[in-house]
C-alpha positions as CSV (number, residue, x, y, z in Angstrom):
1,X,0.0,0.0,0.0
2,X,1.0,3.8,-0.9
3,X,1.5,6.0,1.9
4,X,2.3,9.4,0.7
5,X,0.8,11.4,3.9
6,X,3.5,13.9,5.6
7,X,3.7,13.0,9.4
8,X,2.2,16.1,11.3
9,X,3.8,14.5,14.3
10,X,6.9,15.9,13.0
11,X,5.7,19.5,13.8
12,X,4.4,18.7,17.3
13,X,7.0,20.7,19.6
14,X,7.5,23.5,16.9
15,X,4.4,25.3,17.6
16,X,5.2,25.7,21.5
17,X,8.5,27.2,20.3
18,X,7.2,29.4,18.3
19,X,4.7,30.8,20.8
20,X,7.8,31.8,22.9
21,X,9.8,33.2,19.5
22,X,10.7,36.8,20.4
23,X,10.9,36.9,16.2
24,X,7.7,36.4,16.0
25,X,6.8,38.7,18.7
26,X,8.9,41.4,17.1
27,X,7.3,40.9,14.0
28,X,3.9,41.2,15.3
29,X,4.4,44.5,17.2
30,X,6.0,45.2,13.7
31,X,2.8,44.4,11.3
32,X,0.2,46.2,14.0
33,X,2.4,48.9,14.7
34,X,2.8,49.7,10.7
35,X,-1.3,48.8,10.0
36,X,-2.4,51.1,12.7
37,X,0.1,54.1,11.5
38,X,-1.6,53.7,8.3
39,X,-5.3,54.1,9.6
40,X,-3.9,57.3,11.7
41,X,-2.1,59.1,8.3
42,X,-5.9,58.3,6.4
43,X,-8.3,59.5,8.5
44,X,-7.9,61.4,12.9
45,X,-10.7,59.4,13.7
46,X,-7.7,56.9,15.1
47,X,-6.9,59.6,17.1
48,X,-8.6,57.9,19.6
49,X,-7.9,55.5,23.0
50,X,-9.6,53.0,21.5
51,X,-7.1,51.9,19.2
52,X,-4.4,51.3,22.5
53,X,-6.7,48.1,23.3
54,X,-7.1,47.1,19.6
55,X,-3.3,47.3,19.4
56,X,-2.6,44.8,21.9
57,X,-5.2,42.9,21.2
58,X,-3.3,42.5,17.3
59,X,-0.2,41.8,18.4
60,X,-0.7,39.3,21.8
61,X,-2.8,37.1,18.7
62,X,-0.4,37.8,16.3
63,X,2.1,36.3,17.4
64,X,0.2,33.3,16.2
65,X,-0.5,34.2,13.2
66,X,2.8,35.2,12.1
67,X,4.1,31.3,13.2
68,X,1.2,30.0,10.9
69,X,2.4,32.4,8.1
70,X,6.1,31.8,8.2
71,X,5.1,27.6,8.2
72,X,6.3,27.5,12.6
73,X,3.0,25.6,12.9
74,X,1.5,22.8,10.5
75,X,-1.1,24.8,8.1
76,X,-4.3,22.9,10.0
77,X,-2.9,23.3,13.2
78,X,-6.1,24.6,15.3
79,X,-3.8,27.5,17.2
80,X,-1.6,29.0,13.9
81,X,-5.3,29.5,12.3
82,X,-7.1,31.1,15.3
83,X,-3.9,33.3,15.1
84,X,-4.8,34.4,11.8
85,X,-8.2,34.9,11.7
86,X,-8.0,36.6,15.3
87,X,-5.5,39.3,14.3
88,X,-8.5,39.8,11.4
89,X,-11.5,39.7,13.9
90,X,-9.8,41.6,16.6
91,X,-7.3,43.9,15.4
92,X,-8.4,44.5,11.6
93,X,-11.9,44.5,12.2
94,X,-12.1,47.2,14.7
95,X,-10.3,49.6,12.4
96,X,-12.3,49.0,9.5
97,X,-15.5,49.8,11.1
98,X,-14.1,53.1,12.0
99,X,-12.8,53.5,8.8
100,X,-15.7,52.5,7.1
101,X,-18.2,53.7,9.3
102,X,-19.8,50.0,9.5
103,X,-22.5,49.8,12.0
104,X,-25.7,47.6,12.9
105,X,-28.8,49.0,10.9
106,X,-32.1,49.3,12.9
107,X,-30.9,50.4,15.4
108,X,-30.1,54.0,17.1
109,X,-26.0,53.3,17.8
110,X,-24.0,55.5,20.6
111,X,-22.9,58.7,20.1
112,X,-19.6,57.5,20.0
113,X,-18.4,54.5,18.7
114,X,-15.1,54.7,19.0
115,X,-15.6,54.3,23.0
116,X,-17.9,51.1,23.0
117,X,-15.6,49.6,20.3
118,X,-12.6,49.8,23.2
119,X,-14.4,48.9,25.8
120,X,-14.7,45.4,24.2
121,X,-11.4,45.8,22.8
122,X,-10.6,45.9,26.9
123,X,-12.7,42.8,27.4
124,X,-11.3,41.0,24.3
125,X,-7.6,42.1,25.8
126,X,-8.1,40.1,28.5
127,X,-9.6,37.3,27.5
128,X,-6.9,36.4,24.9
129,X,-4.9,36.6,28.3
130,X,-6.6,34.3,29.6
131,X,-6.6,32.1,26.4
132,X,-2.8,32.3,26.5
133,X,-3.0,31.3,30.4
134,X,-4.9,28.1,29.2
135,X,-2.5,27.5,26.3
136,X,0.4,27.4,29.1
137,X,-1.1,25.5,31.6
138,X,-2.5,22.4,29.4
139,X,0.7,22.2,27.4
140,X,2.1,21.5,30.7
141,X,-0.4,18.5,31.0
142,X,-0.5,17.8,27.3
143,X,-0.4,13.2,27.1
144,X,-0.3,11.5,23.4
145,X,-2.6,9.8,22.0
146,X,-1.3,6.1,22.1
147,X,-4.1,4.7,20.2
148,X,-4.2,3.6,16.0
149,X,-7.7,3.5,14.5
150,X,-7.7,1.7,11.3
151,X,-10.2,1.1,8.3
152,X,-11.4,-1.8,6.7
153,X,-11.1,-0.1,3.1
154,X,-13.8,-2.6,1.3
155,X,-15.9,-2.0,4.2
156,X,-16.1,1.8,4.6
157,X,-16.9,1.4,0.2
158,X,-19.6,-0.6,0.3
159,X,-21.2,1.3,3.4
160,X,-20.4,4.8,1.6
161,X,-21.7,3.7,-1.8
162,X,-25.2,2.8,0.2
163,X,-25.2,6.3,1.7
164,X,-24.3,8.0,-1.7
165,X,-27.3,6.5,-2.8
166,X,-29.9,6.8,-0.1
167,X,-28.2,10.9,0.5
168,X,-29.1,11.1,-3.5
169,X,-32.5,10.2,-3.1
170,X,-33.4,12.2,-0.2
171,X,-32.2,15.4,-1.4
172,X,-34.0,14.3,-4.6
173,X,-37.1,13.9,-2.7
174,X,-36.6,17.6,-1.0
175,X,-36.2,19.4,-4.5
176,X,-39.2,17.4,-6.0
177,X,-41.5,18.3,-3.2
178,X,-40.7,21.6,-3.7
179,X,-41.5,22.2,-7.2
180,X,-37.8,21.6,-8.5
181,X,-34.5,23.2,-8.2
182,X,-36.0,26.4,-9.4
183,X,-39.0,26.1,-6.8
184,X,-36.3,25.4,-3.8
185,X,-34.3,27.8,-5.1
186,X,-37.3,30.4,-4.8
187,X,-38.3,29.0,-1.6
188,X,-34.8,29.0,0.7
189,X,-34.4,32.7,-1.0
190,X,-37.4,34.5,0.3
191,X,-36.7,36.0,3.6
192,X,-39.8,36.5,4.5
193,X,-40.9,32.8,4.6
194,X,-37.7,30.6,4.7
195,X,-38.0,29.5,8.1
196,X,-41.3,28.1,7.6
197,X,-40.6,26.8,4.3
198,X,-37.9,25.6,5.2
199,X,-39.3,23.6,8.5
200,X,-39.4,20.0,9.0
201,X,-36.5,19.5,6.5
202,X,-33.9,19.7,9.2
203,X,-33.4,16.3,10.2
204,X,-33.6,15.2,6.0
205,X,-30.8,17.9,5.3
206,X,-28.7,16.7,8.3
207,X,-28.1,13.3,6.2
208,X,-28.5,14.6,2.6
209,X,-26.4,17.2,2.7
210,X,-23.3,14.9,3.4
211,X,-23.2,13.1,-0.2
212,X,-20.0,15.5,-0.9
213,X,-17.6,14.6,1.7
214,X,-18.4,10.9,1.4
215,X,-17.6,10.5,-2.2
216,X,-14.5,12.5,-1.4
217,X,-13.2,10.5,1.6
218,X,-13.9,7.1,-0.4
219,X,-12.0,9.3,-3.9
220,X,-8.9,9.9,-0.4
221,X,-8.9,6.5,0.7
222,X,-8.9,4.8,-3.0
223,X,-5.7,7.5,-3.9
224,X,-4.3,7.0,-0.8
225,X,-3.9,3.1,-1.7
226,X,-2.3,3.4,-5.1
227,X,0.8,4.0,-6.5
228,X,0.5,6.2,-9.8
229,X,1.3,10.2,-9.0
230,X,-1.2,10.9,-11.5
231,X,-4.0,11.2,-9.0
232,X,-1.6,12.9,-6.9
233,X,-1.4,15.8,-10.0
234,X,-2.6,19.5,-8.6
235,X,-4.4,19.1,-12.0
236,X,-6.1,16.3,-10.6
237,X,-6.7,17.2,-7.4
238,X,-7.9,21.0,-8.3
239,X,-10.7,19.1,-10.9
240,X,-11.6,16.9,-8.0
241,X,-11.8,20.1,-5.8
242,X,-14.7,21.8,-8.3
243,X,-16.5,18.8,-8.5
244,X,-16.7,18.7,-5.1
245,X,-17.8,22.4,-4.7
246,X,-20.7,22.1,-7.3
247,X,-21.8,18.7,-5.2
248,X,-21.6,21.2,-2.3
249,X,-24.0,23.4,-3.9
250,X,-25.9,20.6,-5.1
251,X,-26.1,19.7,-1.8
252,X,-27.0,22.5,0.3
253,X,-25.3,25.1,-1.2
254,X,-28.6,26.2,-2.8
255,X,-30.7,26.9,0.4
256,X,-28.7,30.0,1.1
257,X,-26.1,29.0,3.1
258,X,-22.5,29.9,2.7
259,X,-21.1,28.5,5.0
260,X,-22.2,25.0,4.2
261,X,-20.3,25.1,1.0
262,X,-16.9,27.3,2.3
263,X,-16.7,24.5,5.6
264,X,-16.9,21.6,3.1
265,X,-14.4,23.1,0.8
266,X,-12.3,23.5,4.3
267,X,-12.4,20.4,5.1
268,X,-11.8,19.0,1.6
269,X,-8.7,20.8,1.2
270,X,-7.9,19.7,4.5
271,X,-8.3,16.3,3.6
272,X,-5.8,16.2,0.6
273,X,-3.3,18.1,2.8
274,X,-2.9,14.9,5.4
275,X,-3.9,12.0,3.2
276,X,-2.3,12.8,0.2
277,X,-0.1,15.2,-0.6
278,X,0.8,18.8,1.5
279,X,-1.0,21.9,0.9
280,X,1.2,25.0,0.6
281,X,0.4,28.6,1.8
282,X,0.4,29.7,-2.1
283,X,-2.4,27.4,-2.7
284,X,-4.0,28.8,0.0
285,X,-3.8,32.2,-0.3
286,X,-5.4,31.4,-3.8
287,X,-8.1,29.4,-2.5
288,X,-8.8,32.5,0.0
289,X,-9.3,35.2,-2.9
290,X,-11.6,32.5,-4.3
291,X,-13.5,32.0,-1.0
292,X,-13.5,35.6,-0.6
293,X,-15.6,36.3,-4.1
294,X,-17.8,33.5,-3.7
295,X,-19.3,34.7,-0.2
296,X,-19.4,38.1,-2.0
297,X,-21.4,36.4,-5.1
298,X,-23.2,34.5,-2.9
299,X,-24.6,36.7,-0.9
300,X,-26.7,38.3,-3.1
301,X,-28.0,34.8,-4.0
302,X,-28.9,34.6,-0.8
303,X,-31.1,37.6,-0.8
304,X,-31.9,37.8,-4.1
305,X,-32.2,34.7,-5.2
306,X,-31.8,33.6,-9.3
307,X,-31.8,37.8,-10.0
308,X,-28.1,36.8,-9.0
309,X,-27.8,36.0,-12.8
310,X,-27.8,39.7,-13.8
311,X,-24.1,39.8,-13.0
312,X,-23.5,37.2,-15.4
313,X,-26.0,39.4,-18.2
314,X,-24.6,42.8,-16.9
315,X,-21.7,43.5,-15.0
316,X,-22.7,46.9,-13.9
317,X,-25.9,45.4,-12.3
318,X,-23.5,44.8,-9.3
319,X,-24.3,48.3,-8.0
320,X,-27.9,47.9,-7.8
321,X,-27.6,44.8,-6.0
322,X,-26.0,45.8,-3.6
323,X,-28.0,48.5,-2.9
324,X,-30.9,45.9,-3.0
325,X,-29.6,43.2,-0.7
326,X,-27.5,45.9,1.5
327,X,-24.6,43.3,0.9
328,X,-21.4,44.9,-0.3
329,X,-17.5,44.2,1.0
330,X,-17.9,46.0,4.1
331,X,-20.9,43.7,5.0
332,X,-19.3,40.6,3.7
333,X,-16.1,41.3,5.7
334,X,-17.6,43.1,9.0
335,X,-20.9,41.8,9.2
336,X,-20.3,38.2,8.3
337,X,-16.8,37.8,9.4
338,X,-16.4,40.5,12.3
339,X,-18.6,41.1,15.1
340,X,-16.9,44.4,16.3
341,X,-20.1,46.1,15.4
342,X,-22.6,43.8,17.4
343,X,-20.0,43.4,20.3
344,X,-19.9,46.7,20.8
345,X,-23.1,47.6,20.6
346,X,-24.8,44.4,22.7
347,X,-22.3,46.0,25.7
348,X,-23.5,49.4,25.2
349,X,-27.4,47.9,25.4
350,X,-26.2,46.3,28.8
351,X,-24.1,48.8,30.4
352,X,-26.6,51.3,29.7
353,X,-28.1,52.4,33.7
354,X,-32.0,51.6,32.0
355,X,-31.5,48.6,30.6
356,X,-34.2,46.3,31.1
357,X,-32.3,43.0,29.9
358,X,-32.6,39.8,31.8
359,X,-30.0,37.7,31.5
360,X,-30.4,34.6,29.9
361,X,-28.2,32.4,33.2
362,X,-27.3,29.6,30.3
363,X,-30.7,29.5,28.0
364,X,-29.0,29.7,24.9
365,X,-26.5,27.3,26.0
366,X,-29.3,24.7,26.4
367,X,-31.2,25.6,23.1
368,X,-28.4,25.3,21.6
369,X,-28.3,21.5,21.8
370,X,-32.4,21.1,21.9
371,X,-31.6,21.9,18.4
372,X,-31.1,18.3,17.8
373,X,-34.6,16.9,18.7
374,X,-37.5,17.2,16.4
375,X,-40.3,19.9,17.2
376,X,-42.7,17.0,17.2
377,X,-40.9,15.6,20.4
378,X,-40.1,18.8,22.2
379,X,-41.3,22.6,22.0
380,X,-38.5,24.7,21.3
381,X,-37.4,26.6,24.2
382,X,-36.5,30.4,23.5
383,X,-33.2,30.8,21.9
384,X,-30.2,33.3,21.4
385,X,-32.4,35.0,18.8
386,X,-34.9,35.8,21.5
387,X,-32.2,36.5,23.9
388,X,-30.9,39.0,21.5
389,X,-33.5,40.7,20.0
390,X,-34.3,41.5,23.9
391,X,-30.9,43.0,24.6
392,X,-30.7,45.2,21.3
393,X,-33.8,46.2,20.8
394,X,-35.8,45.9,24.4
395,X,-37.8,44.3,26.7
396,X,-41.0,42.9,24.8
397,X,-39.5,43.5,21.4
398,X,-39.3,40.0,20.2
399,X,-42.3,39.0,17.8
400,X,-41.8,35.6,16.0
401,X,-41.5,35.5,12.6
402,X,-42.3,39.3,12.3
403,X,-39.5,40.6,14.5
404,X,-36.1,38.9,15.0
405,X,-32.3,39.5,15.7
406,X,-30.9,37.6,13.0
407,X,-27.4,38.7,14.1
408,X,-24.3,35.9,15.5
409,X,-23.0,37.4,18.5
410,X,-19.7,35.0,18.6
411,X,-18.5,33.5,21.9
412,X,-18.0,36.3,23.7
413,X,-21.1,38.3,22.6
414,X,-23.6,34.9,23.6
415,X,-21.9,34.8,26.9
416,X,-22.3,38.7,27.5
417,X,-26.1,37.8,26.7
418,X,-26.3,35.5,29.4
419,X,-24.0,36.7,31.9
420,X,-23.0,39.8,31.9
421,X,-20.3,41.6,30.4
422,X,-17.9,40.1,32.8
423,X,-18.4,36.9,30.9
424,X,-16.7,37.8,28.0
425,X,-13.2,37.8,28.9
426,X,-13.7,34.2,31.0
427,X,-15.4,32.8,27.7
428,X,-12.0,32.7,26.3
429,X,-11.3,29.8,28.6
430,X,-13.7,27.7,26.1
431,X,-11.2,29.4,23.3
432,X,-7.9,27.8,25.0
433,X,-9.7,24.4,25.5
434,X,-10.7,23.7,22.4
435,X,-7.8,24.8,20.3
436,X,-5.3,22.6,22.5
437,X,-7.6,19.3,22.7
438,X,-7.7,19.7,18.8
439,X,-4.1,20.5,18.5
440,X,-3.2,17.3,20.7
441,X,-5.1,15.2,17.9
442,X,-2.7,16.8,15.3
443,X,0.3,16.5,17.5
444,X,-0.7,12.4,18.3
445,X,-2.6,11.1,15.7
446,X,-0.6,8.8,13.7
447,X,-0.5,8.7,9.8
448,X,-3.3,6.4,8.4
449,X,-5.5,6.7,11.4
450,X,-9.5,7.4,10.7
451,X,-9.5,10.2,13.1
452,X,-7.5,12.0,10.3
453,X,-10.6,11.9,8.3
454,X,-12.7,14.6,10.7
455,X,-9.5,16.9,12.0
456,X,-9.5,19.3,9.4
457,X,-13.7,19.6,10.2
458,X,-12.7,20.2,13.8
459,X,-9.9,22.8,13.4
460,X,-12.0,24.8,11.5
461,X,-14.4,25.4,14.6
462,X,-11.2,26.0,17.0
463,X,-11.6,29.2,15.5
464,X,-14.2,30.1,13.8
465,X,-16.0,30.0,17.2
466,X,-15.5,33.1,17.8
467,X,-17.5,34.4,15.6
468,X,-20.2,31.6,15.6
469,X,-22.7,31.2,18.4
470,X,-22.9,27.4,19.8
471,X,-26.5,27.1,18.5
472,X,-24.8,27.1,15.6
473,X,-21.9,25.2,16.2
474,X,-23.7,22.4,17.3
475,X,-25.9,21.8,14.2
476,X,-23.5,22.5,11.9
477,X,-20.9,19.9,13.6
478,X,-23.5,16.9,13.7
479,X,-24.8,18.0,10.5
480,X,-21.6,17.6,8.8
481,X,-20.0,14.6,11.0
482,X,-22.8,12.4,12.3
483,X,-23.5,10.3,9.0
484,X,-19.6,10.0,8.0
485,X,-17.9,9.7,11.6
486,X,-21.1,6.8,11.6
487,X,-20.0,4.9,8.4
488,X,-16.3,5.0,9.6
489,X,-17.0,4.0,12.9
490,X,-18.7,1.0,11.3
491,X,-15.9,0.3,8.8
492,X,-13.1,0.5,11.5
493,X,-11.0,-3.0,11.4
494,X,-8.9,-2.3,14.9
495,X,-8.2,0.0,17.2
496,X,-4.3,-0.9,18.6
497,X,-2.7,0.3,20.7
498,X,1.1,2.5,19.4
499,X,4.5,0.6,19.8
500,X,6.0,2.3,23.1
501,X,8.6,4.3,20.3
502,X,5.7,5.7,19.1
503,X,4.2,7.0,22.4
């Protein structure tokens, strides 16, 4: 059998390094330093305190994300990635919505800005503190994984090829009882109705939607068993790559959601990177401009539906969409990357002396996983988006259906909802945990072992939490893993336990 996966073992010790490197440090301070002098000599709106918090927020993650840049870290590894999209979503972000003048619409913001955007600069400040203070303390207590988990190959393709087909015929069955693709299409578009259209289908979507990933794993584990380089080609491997994003759209990509189809591409790439050949930081800085225009494309699919096709008639029709859909750049990379804007503004809401917010003490935590069980079983309790529309809008504001927060509040905007503001920082504990229990899988699994199959899905949540709320996390996760982490489980041939030399 060909193995041709790169051991990430290799790379274990490098990243703890590199979180001490005073290079990396330096470099930081350098890149924040030079980014923030360039915001001041364009506009004296910098001119500001705020920006002293925002500063040291950039460069305590930054440090991070320089190790993931200059390759210190392994290109999946859960803490390099929070490092880069942190020094975005709490150093870049900031700035642009000064610059830009970004804000939440419907509602009446605070006279200044600038202030509330510090505040939670402060609270952010000391929570990646705290995230460090994790980071130290479970390195110190970090084990190995001593265990191999190995697939029966014939198994895991016979038991994929039955969920290929029943996943087919599902999602077949969802697009013919809504009048066909067109009729879906109109339907998961209309924002006026798509929840209800749109209900009941959850638990059909939840095993449809993973056709994608399990033709790809079985298309990994057949290349990862022969010997010709051709399927090892990036020609190859980039064909393999768009017919797995038009199955992704195929396959949920059409009801709107964006983050259905960038996650799967995610996790594809990451796939190829530990199975069968490594993925270098060209490819991905490519595959970022292209994520970058589709969720710009996208989104006015998503609330325009088919008129999306005017760009393709006229060019200049891009204007008027955006006017129509209120989704330009600044939305796509503040409102749907950033939460700078709704931070800021759900502290302002709560620190204000006549607010009349209850705290939700943990609700949304517990929705959050009700999720999973059908409405016929249980009545959904209230969730984050009544919890929210509460705390931005007002007591008694929430009105199903005809009024609701639609906004994410990230991790430390939900716990702020339910505890206070003081809950922000300590949310960050959450942050440490989760990136070092996934980084311990990179750092232990061994080369060949199923669990490789789902870390790339994991890592992607180490850090895109913070901008996610765990209603959201927890839907999206089973969604994605429960039918393919069930078909290997069932395929697995042994679970050993690792020669002492490899412990």
């Amino acid at each position: 059998m060909a193995v041709t996966m790169h051991n990430p073992v290799s790379q274990r010790y490098a990243a703890r390094a590199s979180g001490r490197s005073i290079e990396s440090l330096v470099i930081s301070v350098y890149v924040c330093a030079l980014t923030l002098t360039i915001f001041v000599a364009l506009s004296d709106q910098f001119l500001h305190w705020f920006i002293a918090p925002v500063a040291l927020s950039g460069i305590l993650i930054g440090i991070d994300a320089v190790d993931w840049v200059r390759g210190r870290v392994n290109l999946f590894d859960p803490i390099g990635l929070s490092g880069a999209f942190g020094w975005f979503f709490f150093f870049l972000a900031p700035l642009l919505t000064v610059a830009t003048g970004y804000w939440l619409i419907y509602v009446e913001p605070p006279v200044e800005r600038r202030e509330w955007l510090g505040w939670m600069a402060i609270l952010n400040l000391l929570g990646l503190m705290i995230y460090r203070g994790v980071r130290l303390i479970y390195f110190q207590r970090e084990r190995r994984i001593t265990t191999l988990w190995m697939i029966d190959y014939k198994r895991f393709f016979v038991l994929g090829a039955v969920a290929l087909v029943v996943t087919a015929i599902l999602h077949t069955y969802v697009y013919l009882s809504m009048g066909g693709i067109r009729g879906f299409i109109e339907e998961a578009t209309d924002q006026s109705a798509i929840l209800l259209s749109l209900r009941g289908y959850g638990q059909i979507f939840m095993i449809s939607e993973s056709f994608p990933i399990i033709a790809l794993m079985m298309f990994i584990l057949y290349v990862q068993r022969q010997k010709s380089p051709v399927y090892r080609s990036w020609l190859v491997l980039g064909i393999v790559l768009l017919i797995f994003f038009a199955l992704k759209l195929y396959f949920g990509g059409l009801r709107g959601s964006r983050n259905n189809t960038i996650w799967g591409l995610f996790w594809a790439v990451g796939l190829i990177h530990f199975w069968i050949r490594p993925i270098t930081r060209k490819i991905v800085l490519i595959g970022l401009s292209f994520l970058i225009a589709f969720m710009y494309i996208y989104g006015f699919y998503k609330d325009a539906g088919l008129e999306v096709l005017r760009l393709i008639e006229d060019p200049a029709a891009r204007v008027e969409l955006e006017r129509e859909t209120r989704r330009d750049l600044p939305t796509l990379l503040l409102g749907d990357l950033g939460r700078s804007d709704v931070q800021a503004f759900l502290l302002y809401r709560l620190a204000r002396p006549d607010s009349d917010y209850e705290y939700a003490l943990g609700r949304t935590y517990v929705a959050a996983f009700a999720v999973l069980i059908p409405r016929s079983i249980i009545e959904r309790m209230p969730s984050k988006t009544f919890e929210g529309t509460e705390a931005l809008y007002g007591k008694g504001s929430y009105i199903p259906v005809d009024f609701e927060a639609s906004q994410l509040y990230g991790l430390a905007g939900e716990a702020m909802l339910n505890f206070g503001f003081l809950a922000a920082p300590v949310s960050f504990i959450i942050f440490g945990l989760a990136n070092c229990s996934v980084r311990r899988w990179l750092s232990g699994l061994t080369p060949g072992d199923a669990r490789l199959l789902f870390y790339p899905f994991l890592s992607l949540f180490c850090f895109y939490m913070l901008a996610c709320d765990l209603e959201n996390i927890v839907f999206d996760v089973i969604k994605n893993i429960a039918v393919p982490l069930g078909i290997a489980g069932l395929s697995l041939s042994s679970i050993s336990r690792l020669p002492a030399s490899d412990q």
